[in-house]
C-alpha positions in Angstrom: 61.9 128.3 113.9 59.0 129.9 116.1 60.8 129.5 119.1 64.3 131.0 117.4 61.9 134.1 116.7 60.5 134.7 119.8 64.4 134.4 121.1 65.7 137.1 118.8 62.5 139.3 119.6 63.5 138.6 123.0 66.8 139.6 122.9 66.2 143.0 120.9 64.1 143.9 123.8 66.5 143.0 126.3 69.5 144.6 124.7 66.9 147.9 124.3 66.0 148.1 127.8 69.8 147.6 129.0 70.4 150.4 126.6 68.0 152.4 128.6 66.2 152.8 125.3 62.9 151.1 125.8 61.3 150.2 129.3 59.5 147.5 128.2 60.3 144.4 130.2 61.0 141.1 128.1 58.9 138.3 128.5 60.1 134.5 126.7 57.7 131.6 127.5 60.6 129.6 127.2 63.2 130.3 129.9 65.2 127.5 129.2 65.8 128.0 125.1 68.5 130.5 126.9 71.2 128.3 127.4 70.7 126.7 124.0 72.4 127.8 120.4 70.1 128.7 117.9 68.9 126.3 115.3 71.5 125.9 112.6 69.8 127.9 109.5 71.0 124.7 107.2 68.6 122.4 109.1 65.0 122.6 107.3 62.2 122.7 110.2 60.8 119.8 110.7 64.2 117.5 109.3 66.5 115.9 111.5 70.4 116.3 111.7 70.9 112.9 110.7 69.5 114.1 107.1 72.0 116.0 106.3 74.8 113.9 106.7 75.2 112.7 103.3 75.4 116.3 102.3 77.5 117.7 104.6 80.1 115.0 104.9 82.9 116.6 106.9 80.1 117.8 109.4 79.1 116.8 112.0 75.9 118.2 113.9 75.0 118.3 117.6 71.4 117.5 118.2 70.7 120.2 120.8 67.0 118.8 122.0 68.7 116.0 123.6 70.3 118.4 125.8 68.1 119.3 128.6 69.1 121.8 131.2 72.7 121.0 131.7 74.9 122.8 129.5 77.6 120.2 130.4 76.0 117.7 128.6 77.0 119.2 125.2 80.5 118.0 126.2 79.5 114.4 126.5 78.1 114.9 123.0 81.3 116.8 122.0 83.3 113.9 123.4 81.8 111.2 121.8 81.3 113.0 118.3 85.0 114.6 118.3 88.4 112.9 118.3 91.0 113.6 120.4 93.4 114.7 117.8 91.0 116.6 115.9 90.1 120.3 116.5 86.1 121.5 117.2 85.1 124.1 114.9 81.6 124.8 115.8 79.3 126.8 113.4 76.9 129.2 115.3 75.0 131.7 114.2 75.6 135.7 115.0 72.3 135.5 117.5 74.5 133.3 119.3 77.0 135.8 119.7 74.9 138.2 121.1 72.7 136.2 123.1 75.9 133.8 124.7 74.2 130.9 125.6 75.1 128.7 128.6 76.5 125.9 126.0 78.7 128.4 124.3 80.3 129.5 127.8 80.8 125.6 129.3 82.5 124.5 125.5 84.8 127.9 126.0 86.0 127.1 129.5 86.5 123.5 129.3 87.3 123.1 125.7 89.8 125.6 124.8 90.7 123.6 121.6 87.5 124.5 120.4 86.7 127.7 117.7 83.7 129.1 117.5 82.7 130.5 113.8 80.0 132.8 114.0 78.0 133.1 110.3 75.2 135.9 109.7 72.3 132.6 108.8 71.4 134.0 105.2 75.3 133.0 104.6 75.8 129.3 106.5 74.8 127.9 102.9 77.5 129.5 101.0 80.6 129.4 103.8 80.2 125.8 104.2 80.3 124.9 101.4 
């Protein structure tokens, strides 16, 4: 949750600056939360995925800590998780749209099956259900 906020303040500042509206320069601590999707607002901090299955049956969540640097490795997950007949729909958040991560861009150009959903988080709750 801390480091999802420093990653939006991030990207405000970055988006400013390309504006040409601020001049600060933008400064994350941690380079490599980049390539990775925001935290799925309908995951408590501090609870794992695997808590949520029960309540979210026809869900299935990708643990994105056990991805390290590779973006590619969220196919492997993908992969294992998905069957071939079936068809991804991956929830994101809107931050995702706007900041693109790495992970986003390797599931869209190897997995054209795949549809992305993007959800403003103070709605997630209410569309998947």
């Amino acid at each position: 949750a801390a480091e999802d906020a420093q990653r939006n303040e991030f990207l405000l500042h970055r988006t400013l600056a390309a504006l040409h509206i601020s001049h600060d320069q933008p400064v994350l601590s941690h380079a490599t939360a980049l390539f990775l999707p925001f935290t799925s607002p309908l995951i408590k901090h501090g609870r794992t995925a695997s808590s949520y299955k029960r309540k979210y049956r026809r869900f299935i969540f990708i643990d994105v800590t056990k991805i390290s640097e590779q973006p590619s490795e969220v196919l492997t997950i993908l992969d294992s998780q998905v069957v071939k007949q079936e068809h991804a729909l991956l929830v994101m958040t809107t931050g995702d749209l706007v900041n693109y991560p790495d992970v986003m861009h390797t599931i869209l150009t190897t997995r054209p099956d795949s549809t992305f959903f993007f959800v403003p988080p103070s709605m997630t709750k209410f569309v998947v259900r």
